[in-house]
C-alpha positions in Angstrom: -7.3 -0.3 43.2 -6.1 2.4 41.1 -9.0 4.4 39.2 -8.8 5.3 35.2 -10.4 7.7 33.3 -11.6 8.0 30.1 -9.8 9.5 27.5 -12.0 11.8 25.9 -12.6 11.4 22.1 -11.3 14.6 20.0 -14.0 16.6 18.2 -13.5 17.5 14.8 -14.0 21.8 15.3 -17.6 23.1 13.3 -17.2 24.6 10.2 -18.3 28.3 10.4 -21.1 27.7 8.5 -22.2 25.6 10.6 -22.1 22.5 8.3 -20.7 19.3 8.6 -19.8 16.1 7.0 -21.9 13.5 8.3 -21.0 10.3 7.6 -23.7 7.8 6.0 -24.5 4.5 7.6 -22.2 2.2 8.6 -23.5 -0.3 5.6 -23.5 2.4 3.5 -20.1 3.2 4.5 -18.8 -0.1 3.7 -20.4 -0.4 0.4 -19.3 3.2 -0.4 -15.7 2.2 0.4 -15.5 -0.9 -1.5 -17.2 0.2 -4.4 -14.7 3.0 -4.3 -11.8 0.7 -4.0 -12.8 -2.0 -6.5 -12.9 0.7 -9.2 -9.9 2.2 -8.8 -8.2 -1.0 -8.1 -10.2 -2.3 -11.7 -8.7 0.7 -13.4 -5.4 -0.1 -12.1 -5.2 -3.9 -12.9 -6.8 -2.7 -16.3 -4.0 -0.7 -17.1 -1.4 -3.1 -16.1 -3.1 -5.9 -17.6 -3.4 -4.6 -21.7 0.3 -4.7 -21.4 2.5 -7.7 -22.4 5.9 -8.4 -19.4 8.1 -6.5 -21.4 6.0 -3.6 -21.5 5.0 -3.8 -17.6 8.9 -4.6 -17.4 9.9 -1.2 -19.1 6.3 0.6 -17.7 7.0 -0.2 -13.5 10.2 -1.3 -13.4 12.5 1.4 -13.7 14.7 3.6 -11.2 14.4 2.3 -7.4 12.0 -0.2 -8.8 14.6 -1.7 -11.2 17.0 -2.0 -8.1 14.7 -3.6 -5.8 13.7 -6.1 -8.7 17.1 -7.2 -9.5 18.1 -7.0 -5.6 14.9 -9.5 -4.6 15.8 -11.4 -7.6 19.0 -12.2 -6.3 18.2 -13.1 -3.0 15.5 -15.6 -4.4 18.2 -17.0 -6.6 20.9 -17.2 -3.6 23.2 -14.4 -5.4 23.2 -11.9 -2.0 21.9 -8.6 -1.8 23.2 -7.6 -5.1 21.4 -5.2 -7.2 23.8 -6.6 -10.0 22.4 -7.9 -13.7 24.6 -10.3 -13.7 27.6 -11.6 -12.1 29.7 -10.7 -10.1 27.3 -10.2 -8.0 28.7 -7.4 -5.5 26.8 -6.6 -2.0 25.1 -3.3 -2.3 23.9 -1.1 0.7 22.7 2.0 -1.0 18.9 0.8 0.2 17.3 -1.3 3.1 16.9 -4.9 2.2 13.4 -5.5 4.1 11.3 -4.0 0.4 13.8 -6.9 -1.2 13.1 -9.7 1.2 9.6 -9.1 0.5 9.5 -9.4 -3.3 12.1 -12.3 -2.9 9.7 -14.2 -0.8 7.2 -13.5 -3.3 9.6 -14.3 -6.0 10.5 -17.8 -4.5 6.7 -18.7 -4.7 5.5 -17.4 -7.6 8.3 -16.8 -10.1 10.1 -13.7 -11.6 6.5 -12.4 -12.5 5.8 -8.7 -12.0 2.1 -9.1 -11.8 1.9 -11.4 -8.6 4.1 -8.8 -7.2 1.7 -5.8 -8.1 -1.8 -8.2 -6.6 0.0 -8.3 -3.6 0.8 -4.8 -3.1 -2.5 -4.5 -3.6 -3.4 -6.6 -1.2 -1.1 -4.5 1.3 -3.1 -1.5 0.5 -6.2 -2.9 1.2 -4.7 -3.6 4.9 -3.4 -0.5 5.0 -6.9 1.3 4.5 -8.6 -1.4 6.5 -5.8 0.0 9.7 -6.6 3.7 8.4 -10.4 3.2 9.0 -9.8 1.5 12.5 -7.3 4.2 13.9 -9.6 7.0 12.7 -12.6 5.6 14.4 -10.4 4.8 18.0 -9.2 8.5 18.0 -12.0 10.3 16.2 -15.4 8.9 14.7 -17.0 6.9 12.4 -17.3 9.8 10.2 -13.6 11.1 10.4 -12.4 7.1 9.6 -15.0 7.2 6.5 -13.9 10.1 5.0 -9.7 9.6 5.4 -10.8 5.9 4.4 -12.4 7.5 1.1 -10.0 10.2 0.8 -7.1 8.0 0.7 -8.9 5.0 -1.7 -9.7 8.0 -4.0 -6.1 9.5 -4.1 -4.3 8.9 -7.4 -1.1 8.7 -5.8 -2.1 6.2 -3.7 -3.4 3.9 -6.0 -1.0 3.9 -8.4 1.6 3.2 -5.7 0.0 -0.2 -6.1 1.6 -0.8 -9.7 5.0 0.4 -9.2 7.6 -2.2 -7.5 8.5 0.7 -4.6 9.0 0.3 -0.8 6.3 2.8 -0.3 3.1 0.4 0.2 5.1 -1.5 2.3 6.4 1.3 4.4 2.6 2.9 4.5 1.5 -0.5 6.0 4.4 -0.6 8.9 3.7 3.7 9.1 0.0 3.2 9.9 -0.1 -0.3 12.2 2.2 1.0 14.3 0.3 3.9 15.0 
């Protein structure tokens, strides 16, 4: 029988002066985390909910946005991959369809809303952090996967991805599981 070794753990080099970051308790850790993440996340859904749907329409749906809108709204409605307002509907391959198939499946369920669409980004985001946290901790420690965690709940830029219909939560999701 074959013998295996341990793969050591990496070690996050000391700082010169000699201080580091320790991370607080695990409890604390989650409590930190989701406090962090609810408020953002609240500042979020309060910013997208003071607006009527043709506001949010003009406010998150524009540029790539407005063609993965009107390509997932297609697909729901059975006119192709079409980014096209109306018809003739002509087959477009200027982006991958996976972002569309997603927001179709969504749109079959819950309508031509925008805001189910932006709750359920947000919903990828909170697996995607949940994913960043375990990886970290496998390669590093508990203290490395708390602070990325933390960093990336407190990034600006990756909260707001949450609002705006673009492939990029999705593609942070597949990025980070397959990892």
């Amino acid at each position: 029988m074959a013998r295996t070794r341990a793969v050591p753990v990496a070690k996050l080099p000391e700082r010169a002066d000699g201080v580091n970051l320790p991370a607080p308790s695990k409890r604390w850790q989650v409590y930190l985390l989701v406090a962090a993440f609810l408020v953002t996340r609240a500042l979020l859904l309060a910013i997208v909910g003071t607006t009527d749907s043709t506001e949010i329409e003009e406010r998150f749906v524009r540029d790539d946005a407005h063609h993965y809108y009107w390509s997932a709204l297609n697909l729901a409605e059975g006119n192709g991959y079409s980014a096209s307002e109306s018809a003739p509907y002509t087959p477009d391959s200027t982006r991958p369809p996976v972002y569309p198939l997603f927001l179709a499946g969504l749109i079959s369920i819950f309508g031509a809303a925008i805001l189910p669409m932006q709750l359920a980004q947000i919903a990828l985001q909170v697996l995607t952090l949940a994913l960043i946290y375990v990886a970290m901790s496998r390669w590093f420690s508990d203290a490395v996967a708390f602070w990325c965690t933390a960093w990336c709940t407190l990034d600006p830029v990756f909260w707001s991805v949450g609002a705006q219909l673009y492939s990029d939560t999705l593609y942070q999701l597949f990025n980070v599981g397959f990892v």
